[in-house]
C-alpha positions in Angstrom: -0.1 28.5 -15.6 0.9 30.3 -19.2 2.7 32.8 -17.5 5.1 34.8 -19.5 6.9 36.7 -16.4 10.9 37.2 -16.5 12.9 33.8 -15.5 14.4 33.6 -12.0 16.9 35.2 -11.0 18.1 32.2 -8.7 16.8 28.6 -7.9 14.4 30.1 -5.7 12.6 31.4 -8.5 11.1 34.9 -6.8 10.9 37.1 -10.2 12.6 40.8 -9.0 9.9 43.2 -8.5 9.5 45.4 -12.0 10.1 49.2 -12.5 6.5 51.5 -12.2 4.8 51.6 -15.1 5.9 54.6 -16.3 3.6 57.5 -16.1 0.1 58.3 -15.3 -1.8 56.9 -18.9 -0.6 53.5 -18.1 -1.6 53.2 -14.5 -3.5 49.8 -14.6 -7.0 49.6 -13.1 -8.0 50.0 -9.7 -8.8 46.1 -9.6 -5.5 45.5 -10.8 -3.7 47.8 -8.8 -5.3 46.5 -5.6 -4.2 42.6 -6.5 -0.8 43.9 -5.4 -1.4 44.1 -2.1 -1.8 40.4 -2.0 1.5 40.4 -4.0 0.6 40.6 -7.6 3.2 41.5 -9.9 3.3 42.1 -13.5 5.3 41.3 -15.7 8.7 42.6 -16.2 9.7 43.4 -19.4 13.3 41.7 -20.7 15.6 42.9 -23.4 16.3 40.1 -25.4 12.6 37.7 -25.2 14.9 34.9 -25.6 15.2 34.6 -22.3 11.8 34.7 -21.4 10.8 31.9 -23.7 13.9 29.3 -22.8 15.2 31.0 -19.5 19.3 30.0 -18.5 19.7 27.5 -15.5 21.1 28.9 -13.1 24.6 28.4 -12.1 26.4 28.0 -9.1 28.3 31.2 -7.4 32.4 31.8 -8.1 32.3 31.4 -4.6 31.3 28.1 -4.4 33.4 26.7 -7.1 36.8 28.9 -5.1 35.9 27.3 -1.5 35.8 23.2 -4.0 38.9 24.3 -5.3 37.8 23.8 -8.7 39.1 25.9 -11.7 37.4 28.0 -13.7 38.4 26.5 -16.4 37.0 22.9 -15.7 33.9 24.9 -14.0 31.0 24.1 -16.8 32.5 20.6 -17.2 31.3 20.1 -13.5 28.2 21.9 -14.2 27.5 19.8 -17.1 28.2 16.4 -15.4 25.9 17.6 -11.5 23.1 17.9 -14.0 23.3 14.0 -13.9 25.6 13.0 -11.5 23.6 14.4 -8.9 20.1 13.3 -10.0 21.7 9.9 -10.1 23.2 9.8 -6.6 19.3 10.6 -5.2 18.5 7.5 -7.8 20.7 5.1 -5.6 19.7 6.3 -2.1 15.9 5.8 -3.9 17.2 2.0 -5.0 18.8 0.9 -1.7 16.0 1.9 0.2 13.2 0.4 -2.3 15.2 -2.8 -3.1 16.8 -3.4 0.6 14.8 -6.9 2.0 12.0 -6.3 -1.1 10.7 -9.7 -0.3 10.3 -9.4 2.7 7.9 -9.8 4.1 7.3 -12.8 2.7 3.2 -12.9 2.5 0.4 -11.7 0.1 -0.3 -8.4 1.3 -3.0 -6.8 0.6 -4.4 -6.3 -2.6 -1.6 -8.1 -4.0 -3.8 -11.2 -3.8 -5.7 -9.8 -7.2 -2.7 -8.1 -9.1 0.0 -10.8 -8.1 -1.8 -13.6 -9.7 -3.4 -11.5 -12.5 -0.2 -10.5 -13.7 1.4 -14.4 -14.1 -1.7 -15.2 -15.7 -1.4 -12.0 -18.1 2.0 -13.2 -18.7 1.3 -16.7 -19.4 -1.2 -16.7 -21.5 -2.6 -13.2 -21.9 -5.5 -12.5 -20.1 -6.1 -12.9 -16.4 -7.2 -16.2 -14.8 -10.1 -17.2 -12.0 -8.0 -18.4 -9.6 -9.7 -20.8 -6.6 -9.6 -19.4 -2.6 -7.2 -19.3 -0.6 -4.4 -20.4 -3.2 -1.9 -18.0 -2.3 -0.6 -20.1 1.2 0.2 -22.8 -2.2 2.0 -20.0 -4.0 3.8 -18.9 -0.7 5.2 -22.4 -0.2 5.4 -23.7 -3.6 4.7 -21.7 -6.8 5.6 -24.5 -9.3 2.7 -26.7 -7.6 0.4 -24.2 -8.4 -1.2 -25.1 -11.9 -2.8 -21.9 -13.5 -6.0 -22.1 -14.1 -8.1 -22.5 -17.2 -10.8 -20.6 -16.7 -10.9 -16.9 -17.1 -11.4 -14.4 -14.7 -13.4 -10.9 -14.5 -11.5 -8.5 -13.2 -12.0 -4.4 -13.5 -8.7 -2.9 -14.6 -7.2 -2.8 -18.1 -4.4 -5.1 -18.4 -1.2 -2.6 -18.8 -0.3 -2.7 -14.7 -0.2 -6.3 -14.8 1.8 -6.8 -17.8 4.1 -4.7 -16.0 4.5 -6.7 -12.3 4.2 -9.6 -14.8 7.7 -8.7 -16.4 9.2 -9.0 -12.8 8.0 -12.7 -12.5 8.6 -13.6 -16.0 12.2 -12.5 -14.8 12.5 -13.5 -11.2 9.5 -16.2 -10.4 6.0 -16.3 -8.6 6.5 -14.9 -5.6 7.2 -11.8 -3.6 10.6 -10.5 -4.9 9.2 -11.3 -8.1 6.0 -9.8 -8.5 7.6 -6.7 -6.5 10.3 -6.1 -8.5 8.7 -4.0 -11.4 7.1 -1.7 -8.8 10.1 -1.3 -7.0 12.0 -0.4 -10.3 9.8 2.3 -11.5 9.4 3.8 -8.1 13.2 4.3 -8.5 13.6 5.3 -11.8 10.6 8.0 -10.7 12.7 10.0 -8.3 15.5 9.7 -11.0 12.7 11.6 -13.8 11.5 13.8 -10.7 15.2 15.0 -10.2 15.7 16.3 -14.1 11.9 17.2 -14.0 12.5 19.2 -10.9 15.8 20.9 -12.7 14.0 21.8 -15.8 11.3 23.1 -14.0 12.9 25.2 -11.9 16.7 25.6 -13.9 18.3 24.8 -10.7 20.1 21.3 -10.5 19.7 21.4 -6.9 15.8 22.0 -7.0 15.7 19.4 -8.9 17.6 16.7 -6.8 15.5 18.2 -3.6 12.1 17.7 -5.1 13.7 13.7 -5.9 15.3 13.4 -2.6 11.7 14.1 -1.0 10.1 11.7 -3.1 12.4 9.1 -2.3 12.0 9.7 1.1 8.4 9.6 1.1 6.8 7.2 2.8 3.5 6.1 0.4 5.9 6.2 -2.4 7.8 3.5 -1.0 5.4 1.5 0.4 3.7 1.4 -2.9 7.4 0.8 -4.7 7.5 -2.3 -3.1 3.9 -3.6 -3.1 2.6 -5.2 -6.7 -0.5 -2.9 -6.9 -1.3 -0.7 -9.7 -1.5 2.8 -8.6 2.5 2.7 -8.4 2.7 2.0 -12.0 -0.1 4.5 -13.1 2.0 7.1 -10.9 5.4 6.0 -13.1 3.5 6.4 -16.6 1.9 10.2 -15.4 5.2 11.1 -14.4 6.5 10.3 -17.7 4.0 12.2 -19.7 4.1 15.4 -17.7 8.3 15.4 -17.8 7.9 14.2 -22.1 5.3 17.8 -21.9 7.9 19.9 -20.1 10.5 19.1 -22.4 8.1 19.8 -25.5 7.6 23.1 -24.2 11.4 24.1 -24.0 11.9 23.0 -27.6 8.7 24.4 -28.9 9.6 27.4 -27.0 13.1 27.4 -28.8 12.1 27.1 -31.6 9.9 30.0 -31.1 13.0 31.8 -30.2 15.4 31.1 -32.6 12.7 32.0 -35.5 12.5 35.9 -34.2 13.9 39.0 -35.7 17.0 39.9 -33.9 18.2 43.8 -33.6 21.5 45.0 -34.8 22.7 44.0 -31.0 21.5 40.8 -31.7 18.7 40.6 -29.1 15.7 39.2 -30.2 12.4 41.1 -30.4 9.0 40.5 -30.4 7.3 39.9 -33.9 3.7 39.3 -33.9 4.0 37.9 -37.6 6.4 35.1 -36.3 4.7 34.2 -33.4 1.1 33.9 -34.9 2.0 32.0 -38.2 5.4 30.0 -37.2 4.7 26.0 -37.3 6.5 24.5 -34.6 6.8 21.6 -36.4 7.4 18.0 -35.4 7.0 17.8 -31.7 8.5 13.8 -30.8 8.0 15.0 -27.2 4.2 15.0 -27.2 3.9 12.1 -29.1 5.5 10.4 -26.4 3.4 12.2 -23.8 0.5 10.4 -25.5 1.6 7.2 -25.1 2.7 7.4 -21.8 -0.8 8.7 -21.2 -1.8 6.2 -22.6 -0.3 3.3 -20.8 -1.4 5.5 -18.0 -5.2 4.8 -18.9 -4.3 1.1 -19.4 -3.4 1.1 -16.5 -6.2 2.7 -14.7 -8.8 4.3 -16.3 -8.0 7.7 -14.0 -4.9 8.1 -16.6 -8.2 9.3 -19.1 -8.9 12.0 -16.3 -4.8 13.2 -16.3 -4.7 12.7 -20.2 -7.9 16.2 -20.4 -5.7 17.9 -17.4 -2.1 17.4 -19.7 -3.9 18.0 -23.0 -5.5 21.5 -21.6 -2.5 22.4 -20.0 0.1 22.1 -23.3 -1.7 24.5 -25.6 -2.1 26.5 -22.7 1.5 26.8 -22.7 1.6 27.1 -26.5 -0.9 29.8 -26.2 1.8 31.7 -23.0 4.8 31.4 -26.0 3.1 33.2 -28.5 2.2 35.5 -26.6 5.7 36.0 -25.2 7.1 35.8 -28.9 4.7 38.6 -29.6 1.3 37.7 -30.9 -1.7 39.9 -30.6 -4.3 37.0 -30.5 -2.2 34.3 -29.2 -5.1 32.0 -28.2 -6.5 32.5 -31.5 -3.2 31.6 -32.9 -2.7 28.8 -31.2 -6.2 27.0 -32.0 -5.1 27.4 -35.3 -1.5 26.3 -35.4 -1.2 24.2 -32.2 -4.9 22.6 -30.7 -5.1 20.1 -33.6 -1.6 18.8 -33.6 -1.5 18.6 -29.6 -5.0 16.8 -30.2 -3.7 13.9 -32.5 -0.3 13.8 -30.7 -2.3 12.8 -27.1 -6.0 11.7 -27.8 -5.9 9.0 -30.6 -2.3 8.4 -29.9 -3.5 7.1 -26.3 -6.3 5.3 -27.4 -4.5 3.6 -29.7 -2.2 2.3 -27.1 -4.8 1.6 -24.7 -6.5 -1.1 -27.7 -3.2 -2.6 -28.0 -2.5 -3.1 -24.4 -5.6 -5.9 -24.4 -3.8 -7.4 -27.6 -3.5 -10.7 -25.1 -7.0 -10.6 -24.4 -8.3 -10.0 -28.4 -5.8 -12.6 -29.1 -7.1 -15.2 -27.2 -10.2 -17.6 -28.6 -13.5 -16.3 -28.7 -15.4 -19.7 -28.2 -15.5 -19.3 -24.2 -11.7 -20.4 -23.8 -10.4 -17.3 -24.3 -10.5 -13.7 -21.6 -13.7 -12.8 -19.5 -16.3 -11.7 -21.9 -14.4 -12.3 -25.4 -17.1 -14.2 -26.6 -20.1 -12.1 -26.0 -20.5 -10.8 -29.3 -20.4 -13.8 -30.9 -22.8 -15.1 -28.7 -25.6 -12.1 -28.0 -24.5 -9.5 -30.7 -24.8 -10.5 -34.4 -27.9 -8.8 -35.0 -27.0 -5.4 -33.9 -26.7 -2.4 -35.3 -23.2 -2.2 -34.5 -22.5 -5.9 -36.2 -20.3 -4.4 -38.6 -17.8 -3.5 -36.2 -15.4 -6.6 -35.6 -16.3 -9.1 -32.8 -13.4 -8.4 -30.5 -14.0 -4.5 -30.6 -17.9 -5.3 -29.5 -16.9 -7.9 -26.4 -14.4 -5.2 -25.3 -16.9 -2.7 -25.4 -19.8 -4.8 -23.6 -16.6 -5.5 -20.6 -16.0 -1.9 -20.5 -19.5 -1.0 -19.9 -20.0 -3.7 -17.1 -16.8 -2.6 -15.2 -18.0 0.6 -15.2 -21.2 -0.1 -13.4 -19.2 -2.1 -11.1 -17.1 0.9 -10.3 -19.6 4.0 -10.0 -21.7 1.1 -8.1 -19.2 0.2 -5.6 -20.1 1.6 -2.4 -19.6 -1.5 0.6 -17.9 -0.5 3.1 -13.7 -1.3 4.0 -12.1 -0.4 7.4 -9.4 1.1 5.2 -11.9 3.7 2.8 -10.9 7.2 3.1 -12.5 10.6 2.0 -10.1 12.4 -0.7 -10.6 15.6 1.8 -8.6 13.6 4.0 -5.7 12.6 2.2 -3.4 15.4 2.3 -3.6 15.7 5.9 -3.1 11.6 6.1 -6.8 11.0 7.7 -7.0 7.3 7.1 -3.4 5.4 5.8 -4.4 1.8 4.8 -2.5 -0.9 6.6 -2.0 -4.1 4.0 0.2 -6.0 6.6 -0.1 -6.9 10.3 1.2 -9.9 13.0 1.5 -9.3 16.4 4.6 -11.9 17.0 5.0 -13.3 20.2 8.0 -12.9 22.2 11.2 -14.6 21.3 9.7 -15.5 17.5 10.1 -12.8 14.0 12.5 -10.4 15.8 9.9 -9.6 18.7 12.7 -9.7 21.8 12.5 -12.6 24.3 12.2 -10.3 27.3 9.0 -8.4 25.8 6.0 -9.2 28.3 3.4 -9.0 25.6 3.6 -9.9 22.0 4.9 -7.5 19.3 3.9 -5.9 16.2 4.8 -5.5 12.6 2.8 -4.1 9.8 3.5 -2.4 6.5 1.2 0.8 6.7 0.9 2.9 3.6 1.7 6.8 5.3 3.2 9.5 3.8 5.7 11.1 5.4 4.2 13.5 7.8 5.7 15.8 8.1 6.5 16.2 4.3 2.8 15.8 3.9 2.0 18.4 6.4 4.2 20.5 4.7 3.3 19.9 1.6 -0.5 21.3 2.5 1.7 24.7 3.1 3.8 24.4 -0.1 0.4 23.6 -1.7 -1.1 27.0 -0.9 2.1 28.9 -1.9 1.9 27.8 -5.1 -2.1 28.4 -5.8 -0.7 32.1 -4.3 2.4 31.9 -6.8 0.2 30.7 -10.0 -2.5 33.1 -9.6 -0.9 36.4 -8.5 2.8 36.0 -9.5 1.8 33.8 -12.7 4.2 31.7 -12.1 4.0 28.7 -15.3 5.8 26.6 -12.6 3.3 26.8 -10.5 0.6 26.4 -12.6 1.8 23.3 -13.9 2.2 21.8 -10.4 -1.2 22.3 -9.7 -2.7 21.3 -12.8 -1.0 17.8 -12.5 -1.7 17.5 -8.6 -5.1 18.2 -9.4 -5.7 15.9 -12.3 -4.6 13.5 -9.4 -7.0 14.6 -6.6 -10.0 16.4 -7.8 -11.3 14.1 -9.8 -12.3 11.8 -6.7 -14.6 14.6 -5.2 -16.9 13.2 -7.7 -16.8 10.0 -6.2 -17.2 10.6 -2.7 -19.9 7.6 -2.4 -17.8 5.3 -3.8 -15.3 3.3 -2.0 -12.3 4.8 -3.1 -8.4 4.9 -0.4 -5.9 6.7 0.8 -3.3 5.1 -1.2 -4.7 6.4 -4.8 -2.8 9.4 -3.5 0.7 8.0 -5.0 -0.1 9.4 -8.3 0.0 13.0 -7.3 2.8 12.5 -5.0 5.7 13.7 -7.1 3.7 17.3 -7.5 3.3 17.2 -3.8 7.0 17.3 -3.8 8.1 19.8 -6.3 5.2 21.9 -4.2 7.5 21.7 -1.7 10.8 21.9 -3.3 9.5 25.7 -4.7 8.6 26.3 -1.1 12.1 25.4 -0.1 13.8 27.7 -2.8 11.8 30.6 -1.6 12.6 29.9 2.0 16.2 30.3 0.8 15.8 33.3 -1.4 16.5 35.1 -4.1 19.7 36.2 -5.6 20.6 39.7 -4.7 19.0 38.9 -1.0 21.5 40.5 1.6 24.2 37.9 3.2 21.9 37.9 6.5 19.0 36.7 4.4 20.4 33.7 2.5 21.4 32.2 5.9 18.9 32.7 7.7 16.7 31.5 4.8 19.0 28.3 4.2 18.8 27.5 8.1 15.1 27.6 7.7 15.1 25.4 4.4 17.9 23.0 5.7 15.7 22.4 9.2 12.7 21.8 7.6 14.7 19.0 5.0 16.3 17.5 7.7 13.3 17.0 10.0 11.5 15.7 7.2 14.1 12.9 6.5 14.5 12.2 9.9 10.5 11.8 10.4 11.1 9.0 7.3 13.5 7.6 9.2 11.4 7.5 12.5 8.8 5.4 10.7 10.5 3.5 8.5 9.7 0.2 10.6 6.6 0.6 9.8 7.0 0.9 5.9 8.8 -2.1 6.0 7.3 -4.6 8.5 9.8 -4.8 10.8 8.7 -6.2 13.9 8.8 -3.6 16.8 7.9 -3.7 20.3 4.0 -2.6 21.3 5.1 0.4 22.9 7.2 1.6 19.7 4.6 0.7 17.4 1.9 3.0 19.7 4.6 5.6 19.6 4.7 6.0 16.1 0.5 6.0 15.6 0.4 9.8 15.8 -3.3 10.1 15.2 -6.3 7.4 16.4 -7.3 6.9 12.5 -3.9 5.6 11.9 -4.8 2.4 13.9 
């Protein structure tokens, strides 16, 4: 995760295997020496650290440019615009597919019966609303007949989600198109952050746009792009943090860099006085990592979980570049210079964002016509020891403490609950739409003997998902022998995403809570890809036989997207297609 090694040598990002280490007295230990059999390497040591601590992107071959007919002169102009040209191009494809029939289809599915109708409320009049049953046939038919409610309403999530799908029905009206269009814009504008993520990450533009191309062909990420539920929106605000902290570490790294004692060559060298006592000064980046993380916890309070994973993980990284810039203690150095700073940029920052994300709810009256709860200090707590605190910040903490029991104490069964063991290898998708149309009616064709059926089932990809549990154990191999930063910070942000719900295996908990981590699923199998295709200085016979291997594997995975897209869009099918495309029993 703070690995120092060389930069890649190509996209594929294999580092070359470093000279012996010179004579017998530096032989490493036997323990060391027999890691290398499982493919340890250490690392190699580069003449100017420069470009160890802000490595070059890599650029395409002469050859490549010769066979586009494109000068060599106007060659880094191109460079310079496929950095976004390319990443946008992936964008569109992501739009079409997300925004194509959004509406449609034109029900409540799912759990959108709680976050559709908490959001207008949110957006009305700040805090959600206890809305009577079966009101959403009334919404369907006729929103502006639908008078909102005065009475508030308990619900169990913080309020940032639904001031998001909100925006979309403040823009476009109560219903589906509406309170689907936020979702479906920040699932897009995820695969266009992946893509330059991706790039950074790797310093290969085309890396990048493969890693957003397999998000926007992903299956659960769409379905959840164009269903108003939260976890879509947490995903977005995760996404944002961890691409603000990988752009903090260039520039920290930089500065690092450009703050070292260069030789009369002008390569810079290692100075341990620089690198344990240099301030790296304002860092804009991490501030904004805090907020996103802490929209993220607005959100959902699992964004509190990501916010420890991100915080470890950048002074990690802080601690990797001073080491690289030549300090003898860098972990010492960097709890000195670096913990406290990267502990006020995230931790009170997201806090503070999280209080004003229920500004609507502290807003509102506190005489029992105002949010769920706002008056419960003012009613049961003016005699505590706490009184001195202000009312609102009381009733906010007595609502926090009573959705919390509801969630550690929610444990009634669903048809749809899922173990997280299961999710990787798509145990239990959740379907939130289903009709079985009759022939002649919805699309099902006149001659079908039996009726038809059309659901929206929220599946990954397969076979991107199958893959990914593959790409997923190359890059635990690449972190911990190779010590591959890339790597490491892949699996620290897939796991903030997954491991914490091992904790909760009692609770009711589904499938589709996966969307957060899938973007780290995908770079997983984006470095996967770049090693199939190998690294530079690989022999002619290599690199195709590697690029066959990558291309298959892309193709069949876009092709298994397009197999079940009717199913991620309710489109009505015939029985027998629909059974075709339920690979495994638990699917049904």
């Amino acid at each position: 995760m703070t690995s120092t090694a060389t930069p890649p040598p190509s996209p594929a990002g294999a580092p070359p295997v470093p000279p012996g280490g010179g004579g017998p007295e530096h032989e490493p230990p036997v323990w060391l020496r027999r890691l290398r059999g499982f493919g340890y390497l250490p690392a190699a040591p580069a003449a100017d650290v420069r470009t160890r601590l802000v490595p070059p992107y890599a650029r395409p071959s002469a050859q490549l440019w010769a066979a586009l007919g494109i000068p060599e002169a106007s060659r880094r102009a191109w460079e310079r615009a496929m950095a976004w040209v390319g990443p946008l191009l992936v964008t569109l494809v992501a739009g079409v597919l997300r925004f194509t029939h959004l509406g449609s289809p034109k029900a409540v599915i799912f759990d959108e019966t709680y976050y559709a109708k908490d959001a207008w409320a949110t957006i009305r009049q700040g805090y959600e609303a206890s809305w009577p049953k079966d009101v959403d046939k009334s919404i369907l038919a006729n929103p502006d007949a639908v008078p909102l409610p005065s009475d508030p309403g308990y619900v169990v999530h913080p309020p940032v989600g639904k001031w998001v799908i909100g925006l979309g029905e403040w823009m476009f009206g109560f219903d589906p198109f509406g309170w689907r269009f936020m979702t479906a814009l920040l699932g897009t504008l995820s695969v266009l952050m992946l893509c330059r993520i991706g790039r950074r990450l790797f310093r290969s533009t085309f890396l990048g746009c493969l890693a957003g191309g397999l998000l926007a062909v992903d299956g659960l990420h769409l379905v959840m792009s164009r269903t108003a539920l939260l976890d879509l929106v947490l995903m977005f605000f995760v996404l944002a943090a961890f691409g603000a902290l990988v752009v903090d570490r260039d520039k920290a790294r930089a500065r690092l860099a450009a703050a070292l004692p260069v030789d009369e060559e002008g390569r810079a060298r290692p100075d341990a006085d620089v690198a344990e006592t240099l301030r790296l000064g304002w860092r804009p980046y991490r501030l904004l990592a805090g907020v996103c993380l802490g929209l993220a916890f607005g959100t959902k309070w699992n964004g509190l979980v990501v916010l420890a994973f991100f915080g470890v993980l950048t002074v990690l990284w802080d601690a990797a570049a001073r080491r690289t810039a030549g300090a003898g203690a860098p972990y010492a150095a960097m709890l000195r210079r670096d913990a406290l700073p990267a502990f006020l940029s995230t931790v009170p920052v997201a806090i503070a964002v999280y209080l004003t994300s229920w500004l609507g709810w502290i807003l509102s009256p506190d005489d029992g016509k105002g949010g769920y709860f706002r008056d419960w200090a003012a009613k049961n707590d003016q005699d505590s020891a706490f009184s001195f605190l202000p009312e609102w910040l009381r009733s906010l903490w007595h609502y926090e403490t009573e959705v919390y029991r509801f969630h550690v104490g929610l444990t009634s069964g669903h048809t749809y609950e899922s173990n997280p063991w299961s999710w990787l290898i798509l145990g239990r998708p959740v379907s939130y739409f289903y009709e079985s149309p009759s022939p002649g009616t919805d699309g099902c064709p006149a001659t079908e003997a039996g009726k038809c059926a059309r659901e929206v089932l929220a599946l990954g990809t397969p076979l991107l998902w199958w893959a990914g549990c593959f790409a997923l154990l190359y890059v635990l191999w690449r972190w911990f022998f190779r010590r591959d930063w890339r790597a490491g910070a892949i699996a620290c942000a897939l796991g903030a995403g997954l491991l914490p719900w091992f904790n909760y295996q009692e609770r009711t908990i589904f499938y589709f809570y996966a969307v957060v981590f899938v973007p780290y699923l995908c770079l997983a199998v984006a470095m996967m890809t770049g090693a199939l295709l190998g690294p530079s200085g690989s022999s002619e016979r290599r690199r195709a036989l590697g690029a066959i291997g990558a291309g298959v594997l892309v193709l069949l995975i876009v092709w298994n997207f397009i197999y079940f897209w009717p199913i991620y869009t309710g489109q009505t099918l015939p029985m027998d297609s629909w059974r075709g495309r339920m690979w495994l029993d638990t699917w049904i």
